[in-house]
C-alpha positions as CSV (number, residue, x, y, z in Angstrom):
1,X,221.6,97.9,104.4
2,X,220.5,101.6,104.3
3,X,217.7,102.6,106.5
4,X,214.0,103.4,104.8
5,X,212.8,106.5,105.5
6,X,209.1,106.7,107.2
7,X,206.2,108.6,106.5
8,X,204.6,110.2,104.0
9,X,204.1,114.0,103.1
10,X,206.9,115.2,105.9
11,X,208.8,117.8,104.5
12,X,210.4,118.4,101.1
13,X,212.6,115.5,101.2
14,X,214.6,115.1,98.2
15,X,216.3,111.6,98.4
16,X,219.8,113.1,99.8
17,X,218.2,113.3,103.8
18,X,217.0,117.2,103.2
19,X,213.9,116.4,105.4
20,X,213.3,120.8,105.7
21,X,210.2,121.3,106.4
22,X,207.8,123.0,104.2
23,X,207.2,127.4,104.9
24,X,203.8,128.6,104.6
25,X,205.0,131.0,101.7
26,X,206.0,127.7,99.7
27,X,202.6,126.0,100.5
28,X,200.8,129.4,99.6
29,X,202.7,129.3,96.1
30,X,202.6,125.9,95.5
31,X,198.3,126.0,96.3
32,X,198.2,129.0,94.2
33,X,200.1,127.2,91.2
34,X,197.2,124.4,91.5
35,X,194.2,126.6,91.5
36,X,196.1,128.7,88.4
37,X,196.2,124.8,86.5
38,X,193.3,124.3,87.9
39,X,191.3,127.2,86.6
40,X,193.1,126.8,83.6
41,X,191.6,123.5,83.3
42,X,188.5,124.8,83.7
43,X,188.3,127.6,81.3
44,X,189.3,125.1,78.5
45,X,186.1,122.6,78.8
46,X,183.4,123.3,76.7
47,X,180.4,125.0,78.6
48,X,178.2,122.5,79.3
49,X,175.2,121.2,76.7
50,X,171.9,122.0,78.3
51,X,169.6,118.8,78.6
52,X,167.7,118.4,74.8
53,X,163.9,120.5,75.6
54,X,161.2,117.7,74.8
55,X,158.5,119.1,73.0
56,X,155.1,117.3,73.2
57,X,153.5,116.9,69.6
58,X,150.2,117.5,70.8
59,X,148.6,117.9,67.4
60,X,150.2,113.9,66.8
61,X,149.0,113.0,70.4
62,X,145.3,114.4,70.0
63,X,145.3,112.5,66.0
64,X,146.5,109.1,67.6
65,X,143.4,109.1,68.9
66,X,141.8,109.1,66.0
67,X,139.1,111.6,66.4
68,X,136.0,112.0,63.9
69,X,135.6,114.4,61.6
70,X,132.3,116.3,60.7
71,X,130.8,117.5,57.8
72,X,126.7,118.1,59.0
73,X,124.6,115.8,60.3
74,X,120.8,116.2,60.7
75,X,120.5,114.4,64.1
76,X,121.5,116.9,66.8
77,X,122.8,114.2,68.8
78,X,125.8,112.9,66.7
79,X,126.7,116.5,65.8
80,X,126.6,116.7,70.0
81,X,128.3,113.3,70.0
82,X,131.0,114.7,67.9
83,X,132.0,117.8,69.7
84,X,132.1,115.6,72.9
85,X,134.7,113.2,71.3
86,X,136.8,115.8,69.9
87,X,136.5,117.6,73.1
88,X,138.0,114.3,74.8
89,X,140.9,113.5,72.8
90,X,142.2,117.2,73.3
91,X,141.7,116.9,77.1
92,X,143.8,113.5,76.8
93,X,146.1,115.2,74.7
94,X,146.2,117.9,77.2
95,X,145.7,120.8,74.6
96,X,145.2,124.8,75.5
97,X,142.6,126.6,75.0
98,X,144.0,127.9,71.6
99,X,145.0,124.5,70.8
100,X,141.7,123.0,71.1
101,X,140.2,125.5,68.7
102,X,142.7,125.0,66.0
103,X,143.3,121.1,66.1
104,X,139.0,121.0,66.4
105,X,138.4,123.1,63.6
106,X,140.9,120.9,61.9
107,X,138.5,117.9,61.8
108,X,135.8,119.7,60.3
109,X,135.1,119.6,56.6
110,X,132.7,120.6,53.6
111,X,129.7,122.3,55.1
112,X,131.0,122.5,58.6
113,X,134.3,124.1,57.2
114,X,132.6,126.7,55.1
115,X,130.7,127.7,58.5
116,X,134.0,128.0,60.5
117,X,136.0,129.9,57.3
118,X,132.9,132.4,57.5
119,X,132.8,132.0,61.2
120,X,136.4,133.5,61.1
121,X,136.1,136.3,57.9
122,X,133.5,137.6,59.8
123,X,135.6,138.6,63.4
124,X,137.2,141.7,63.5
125,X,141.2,142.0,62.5
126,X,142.0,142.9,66.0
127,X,139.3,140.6,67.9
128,X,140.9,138.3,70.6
129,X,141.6,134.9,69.2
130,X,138.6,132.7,69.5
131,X,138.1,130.7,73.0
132,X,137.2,126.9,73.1
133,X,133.9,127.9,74.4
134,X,132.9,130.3,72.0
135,X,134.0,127.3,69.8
136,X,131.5,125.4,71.7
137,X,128.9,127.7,71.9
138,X,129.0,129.0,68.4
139,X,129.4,125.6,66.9
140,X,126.2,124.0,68.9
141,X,124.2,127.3,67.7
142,X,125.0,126.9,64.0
143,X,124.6,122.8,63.6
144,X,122.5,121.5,66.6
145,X,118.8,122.9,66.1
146,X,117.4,123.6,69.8
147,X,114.0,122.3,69.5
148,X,115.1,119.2,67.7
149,X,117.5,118.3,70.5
150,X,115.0,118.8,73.1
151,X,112.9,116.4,71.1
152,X,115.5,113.6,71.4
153,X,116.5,114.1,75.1
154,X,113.1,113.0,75.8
């Protein structure tokens, strides 16, 4: 019975008893030759897909919430309660500045349109877009009557 040869990885050893070992110029070529397929392996995957960018639908988050819309009103108070509603869904929706004057202006209708069409005809072409609260302000100064607010706080 032939005896088995031991180890593992000890020279070049080609079945016949050539148990050479290995020269440094061989194991240089032979790493070289791996990083070569190697690279070439490489270069031949597809670059990899970045990771799908989510993009928040604020506009659908802020209308979940079902805000009111607003027309006029002769009690200063709901007009107030209005602005404070629609101001809270586009907190929750977590809107911008910008994003809180468009998506606000959205919800309001008839008279309260008309105002904010005229509102915006008015503004110089090159006049900085219009703030949330300028909004605010502007909006409370054209629908909510001072005195008559005072009237119902007390």
């Amino acid at each position: 019975m032939a005896a088995r040869e031991r180890g593992r990885g000890r020279g070049r050893g080609n079945g016949n008893g050539d148990n050479a070992p290995i020269t440094v110029e061989e194991l240089m070529q032979t790493q070289n030759e791996m990083m070569h397929v190697f690279m070439q392996h490489i270069q031949q995957q597809p670059p990899p897909t970045p990771p799908p960018v989510h993009v928040r639908d604020k506009r659908g988050e802020f209308m979940k919430g079902r805000p009111p819309v607003f027309t006029h009103s002769a009690d200063p108070m709901e007009t107030d309660d209005w602005l404070r509603a629609v101001e809270r869904q586009l907190n929750l929706a977590q809107c911008n500045d910008l994003e809180k004057v468009l998506y606000a202006s959205g919800q309001l209708q008839g008279a309260a349109q008309t105002w904010w069409e005229s509102y915006q005809a008015a503004r110089p072409n090159n006049a900085p877009p219009v703030t949330w609260l300028e909004f605010c302000r502007d909006f409370r100064a054209r629908h909510i009557n001072e005195g008559m607010m005072e009237l119902k706080q007390e």
